[in-house]
N, C-alpha and C positions, 0 to 999 in steps of 0.2 A: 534525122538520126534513125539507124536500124532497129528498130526493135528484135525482140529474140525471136518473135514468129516470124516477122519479115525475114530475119537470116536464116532458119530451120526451112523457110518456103523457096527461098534462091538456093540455100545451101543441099541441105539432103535432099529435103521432099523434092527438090529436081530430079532426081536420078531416076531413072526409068521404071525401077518398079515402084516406085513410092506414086507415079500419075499414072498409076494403074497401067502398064502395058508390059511384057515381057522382053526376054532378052534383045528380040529381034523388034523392041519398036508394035509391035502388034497389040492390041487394046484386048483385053481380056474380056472375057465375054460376064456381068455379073449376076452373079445369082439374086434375083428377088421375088419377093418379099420374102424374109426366113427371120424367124423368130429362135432362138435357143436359152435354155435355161438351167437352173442347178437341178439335180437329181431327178426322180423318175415320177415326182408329184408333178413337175414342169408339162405331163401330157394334159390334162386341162387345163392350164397354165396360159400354155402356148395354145392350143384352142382358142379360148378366149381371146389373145393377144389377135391372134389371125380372123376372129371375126372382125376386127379390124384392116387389117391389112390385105383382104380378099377385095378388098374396094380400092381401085386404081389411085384414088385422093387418101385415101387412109393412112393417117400421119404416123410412124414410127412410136412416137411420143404419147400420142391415145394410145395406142397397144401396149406399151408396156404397162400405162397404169392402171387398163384394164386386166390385164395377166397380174399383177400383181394384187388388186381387189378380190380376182376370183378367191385366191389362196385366204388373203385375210377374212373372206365369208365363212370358212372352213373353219371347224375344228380340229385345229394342227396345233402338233407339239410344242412347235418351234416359229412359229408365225402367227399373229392377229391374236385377240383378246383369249382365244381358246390356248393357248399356247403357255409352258412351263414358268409359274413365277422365280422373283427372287427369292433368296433364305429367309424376305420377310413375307413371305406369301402374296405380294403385288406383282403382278403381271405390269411391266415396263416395253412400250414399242419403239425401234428402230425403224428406221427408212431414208432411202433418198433418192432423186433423179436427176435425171440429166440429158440435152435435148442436143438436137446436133447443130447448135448456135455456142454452147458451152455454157447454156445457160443450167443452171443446178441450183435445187434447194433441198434442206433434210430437215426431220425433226427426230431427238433422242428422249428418252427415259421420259418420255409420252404414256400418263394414263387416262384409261378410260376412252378413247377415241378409236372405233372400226377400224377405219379404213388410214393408217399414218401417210401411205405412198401418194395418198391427192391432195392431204394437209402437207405434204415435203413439196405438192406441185403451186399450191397455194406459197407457199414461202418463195418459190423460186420467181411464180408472176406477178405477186400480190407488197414483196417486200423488196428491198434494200438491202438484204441480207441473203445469206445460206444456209445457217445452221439456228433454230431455235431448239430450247432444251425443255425437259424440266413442265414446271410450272408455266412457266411463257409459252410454252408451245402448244400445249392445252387450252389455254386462255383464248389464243391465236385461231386456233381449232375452234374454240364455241361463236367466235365473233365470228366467224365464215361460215356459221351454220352449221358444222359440227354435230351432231347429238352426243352427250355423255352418257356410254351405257353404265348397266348396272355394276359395280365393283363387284365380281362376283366369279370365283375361279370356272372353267367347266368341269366336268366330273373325272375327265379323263387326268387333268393338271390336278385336279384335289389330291386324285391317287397317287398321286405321282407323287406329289408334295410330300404328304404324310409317309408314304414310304422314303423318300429323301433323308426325311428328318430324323429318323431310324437313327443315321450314320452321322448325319448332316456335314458331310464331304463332297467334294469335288475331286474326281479323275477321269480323263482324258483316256480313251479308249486303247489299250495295248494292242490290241490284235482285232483290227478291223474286219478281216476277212471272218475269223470267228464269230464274231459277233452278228456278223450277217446271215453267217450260215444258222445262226440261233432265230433269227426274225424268220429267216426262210422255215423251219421247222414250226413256230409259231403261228404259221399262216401270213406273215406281216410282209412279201409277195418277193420278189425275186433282188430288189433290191431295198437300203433301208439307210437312213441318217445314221450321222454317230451316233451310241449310246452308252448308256452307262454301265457300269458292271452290274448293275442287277439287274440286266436288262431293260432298261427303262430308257427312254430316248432322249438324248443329253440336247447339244444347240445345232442346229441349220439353219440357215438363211434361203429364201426363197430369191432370184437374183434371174433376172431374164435381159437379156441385149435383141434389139429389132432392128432390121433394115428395110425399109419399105420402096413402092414401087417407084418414089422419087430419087434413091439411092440418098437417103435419111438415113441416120443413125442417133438412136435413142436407149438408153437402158432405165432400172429399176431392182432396186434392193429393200427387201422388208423382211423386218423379222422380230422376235418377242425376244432374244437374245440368248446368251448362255444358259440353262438350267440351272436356278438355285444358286447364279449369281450375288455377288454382293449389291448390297443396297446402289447404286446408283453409277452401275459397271455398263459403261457405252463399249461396245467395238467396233470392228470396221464398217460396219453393214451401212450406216449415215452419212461416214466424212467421203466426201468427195478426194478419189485420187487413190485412198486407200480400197474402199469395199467396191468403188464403182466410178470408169472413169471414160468418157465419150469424146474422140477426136476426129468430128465426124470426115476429115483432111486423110486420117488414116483407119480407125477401126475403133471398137471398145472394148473393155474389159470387166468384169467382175466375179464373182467366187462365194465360195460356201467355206465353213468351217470356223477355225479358233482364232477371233480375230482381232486379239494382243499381237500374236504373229503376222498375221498381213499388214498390221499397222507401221512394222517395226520397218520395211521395206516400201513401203507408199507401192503396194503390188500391183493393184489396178493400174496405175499411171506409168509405173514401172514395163508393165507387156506393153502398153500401147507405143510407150517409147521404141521397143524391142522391132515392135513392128515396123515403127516408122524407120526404124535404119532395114527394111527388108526382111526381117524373120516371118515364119509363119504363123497363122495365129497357134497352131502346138508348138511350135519349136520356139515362142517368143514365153509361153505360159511355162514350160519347161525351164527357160533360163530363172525367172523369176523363182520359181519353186526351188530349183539348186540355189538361189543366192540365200533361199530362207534356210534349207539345209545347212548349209555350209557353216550359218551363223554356231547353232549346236546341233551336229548330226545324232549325236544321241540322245536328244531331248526330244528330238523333232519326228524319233520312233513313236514316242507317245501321243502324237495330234494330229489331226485330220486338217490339209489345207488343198480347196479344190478350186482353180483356177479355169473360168471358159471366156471363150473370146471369140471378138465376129469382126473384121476386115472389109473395107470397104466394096471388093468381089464378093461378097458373101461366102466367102471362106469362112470355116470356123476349126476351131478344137480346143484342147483341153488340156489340162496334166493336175496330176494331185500328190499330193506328199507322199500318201502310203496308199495300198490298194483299198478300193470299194466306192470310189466317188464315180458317179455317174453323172450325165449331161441329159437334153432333150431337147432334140433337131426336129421344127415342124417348118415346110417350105409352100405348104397347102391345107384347107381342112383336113382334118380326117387323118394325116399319113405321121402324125409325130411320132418319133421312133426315137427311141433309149438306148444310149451309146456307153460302154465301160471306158472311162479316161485310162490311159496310162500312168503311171505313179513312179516316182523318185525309188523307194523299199519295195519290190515285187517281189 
C-alpha cells in the first residue's frame, strides 16, 4: 500500500524543481552551510550556530541547539529564565526541535530549567514522545541532569512586571513601525521586538533554521512566551508544525510573534508544504501570512506575525504581517547580516 509520503515522493516531489534542479533539468548549485534566524538578536545567535557548522562534519542539529543556548544564557526579554513572567510573576519556558530524520521533541510551561531547547532535544532522543509540559517536563529535566535554578525574576523582567501591573492588560502593538522608531530614539539599536504600549517589550521567540555542509536541515524555537500571559498560556513556539517545522526532502520553516495566530493555520508546516509544490522560500512565507490575514484583516492590524524559511538550495526569506520584523543571514563567521522582511500592511 501507498503511503502519503510514498505518493508526495512519486507524485510532486518528482517534478523538477522539488529534486532540486531548474527548468532546463540543471542541478542548482546549494548554498552551504547557512544558518538564518528571527530578528536582529539572531547575530550572535547564528554566530554560535556557525561555530558549528564551519566544521565540514558539523551537524545542522548541534548548531541550532547551540544558537539557541546562546540566547537562553542571555538576559532577554522574551527568552531563557531572564525573560518576561506570567500575570503571576513565574517565568514559564517554551521550546522545540527538529532534525532532518523528522525527528522532533518540545517541552512547555517549563520552570526553572536554563537551557529548554536541549531538555526538547532530550525528549526527542531520550523518549517515546514529543511534547512534555508542565510539571513532567521539569521533573524530565532534573533526571537528565538538569540543574534548577533559583526562582527568581532578573531585574530587567522585575521592572517590567511591576510596571505591567499598573494596568495589568495585555495589547498587541498598533503601529509597529512607531514603536520602533521609539526604541531607535531610546538607544534600543536600529531594530527591536514587539512591544508594549508603554514601551516595554511584549513577546518574541528566538527561532533559527540551519543547513549544513551535508545538505542537513535542522531547526530550533525557544522562548519565555507572551509578556504577562495567563497562567499556563503555551503558543506556537513548542508544537511542531505550527512554530517549527523540518522537511529536510524540501526545506524548513519557523517565525516570531503572536502565536494563537500561527497556531490557527499550522504555519510552519503550512510554507513547507508551500514550497514543496515549488514556491519560494518568500513567496511560500507570503501565502501563509495572507491565508492568516485573510482570516480577520482587521484584527490582524493589531499583531505582529514573522515567518523565515530555508530550502534545501539554501535559499531563504521571509514575510510578516505588518512592517518591522527583521531576519539574520550568516553563510560564514563573522558576515551575519540583518535583512527587513517584507510585510502584508506596508
Amino acid at each position: 500500500m501507498t503511503n502519503r509520503r510514498g505518493f508526495l515522493a512519486k507524485g510532486l516531489f518528482s517534478l523538477p524543481f522539488l529534486s532540486l534542479t531548474n527548468a532546463f533539468g540543471q542541478t542548482k548549485a546549494v548554498k552551504k552551510p547557512i544558518v538564518i534566524s528571527t530578528w536582529d538578536s539572531g547575530i550572535p545567535v547564528n554566530e554560535a550556530a556557525m561555530e558549528i557548522l564551519k566544521n565540514p562534519t558539523g551537524r545542522a542539529l548541534d548548531a541550532v541547539e547551540k544558537g539557541a543556548n546562546n540566547i537562553e544564557d542571555a538576559i532577554n526579554c522574551c527568552v531563557g529564565l531572564g525573560g518576561n513572567p506570567d500575570r503571576e510573576g513565574k517565568v514559564t519556558l517554551d521550546a522545540c526541535i527538529m532534525d532532518e530524520k523528522m525527528n522532533c521533541g518540545g517541552v512547555a510551561f517549563m520552570e526553572n530549567i536554563k537551557h529548554p531547547i536541549s531538555v526538547a532535544r532530550k525528549v526527542m532522543e531520550d523518549t517515546p514522545h514529543v511534547l512534555l509540559v508542565g510539571d513532567g517536563a521539569r521533573q524530565f529535566a532534573i533526571e537528565k541532569g538538569f540543574k534548577v535554578e533559583e526562582d527568581k525574576l532578573s531585574t530587567d523582567a522585575e521592572n517590567a512586571y511591576k510596571n505591567w501591573l499598573q494596568k495589568s492588560e495585555y495589547k498587541p502593538v498598533k503601529n509597529i513601525e512607531l514603536e520602533q522608531n521609539k526604541a531607535m530614539q531610546k538607544g534600543k539599536g536600529p531594530f527591536a521586538p514587539q512591544m508594549l504600549e508603554n514601551g516595554e517589550f511584549n513577546h518574541d521567540t528566538m527561532a533559527l533554521l540551519a543547513l549544513d555542509h551535508s545538505g542537513n536541515l535542522s531547526g530550533a524555537c525557544t522562548t519565555s512566551g507572551m509578556g504577562f500571559k495567563m497562567r499556563g498560556r503555551v503558543g506556537d513556539s513548542p508544537i511542531i508544525g505550527a512554530g517549527l517545522y523540518v522537511d529536510n526532502e524540501v526545506g524548513a520553516c519557523t517565525g516570531s510573534g503572536q502565536g494563537e495566530e500561527v497556531i490557527r493555520i499550522a504555519g510552519a508546516a503550512m510554507v513547507v508544504e508551500f514550497m514543496r509544490q515549488g514556491k519560494s522560500p518568500e513567496a511560500a512565507c507570503k501565502m501563509a501570512v495572507e491565508r492568516l490575514v485573510k482570516i480577520n484583516p482587521k484584527k490582524a492590524k493589531d499583531f505582529q506575525v514573522g515567518l523565515i524559511a530555508l530550502n534545501k538550495n539554501g535559499e531563504y526569506g521571509a514575510y510578516a504581517v505588518n512592517p518591522g520584523f527583521v531576519f539574520t543571514v550568516t553563510t560564514a563567521p563573522g558576515n551575519g547580516k540583518i535583512i527587513k522582511a517584507k510585510s502584508h500592511f506596508s
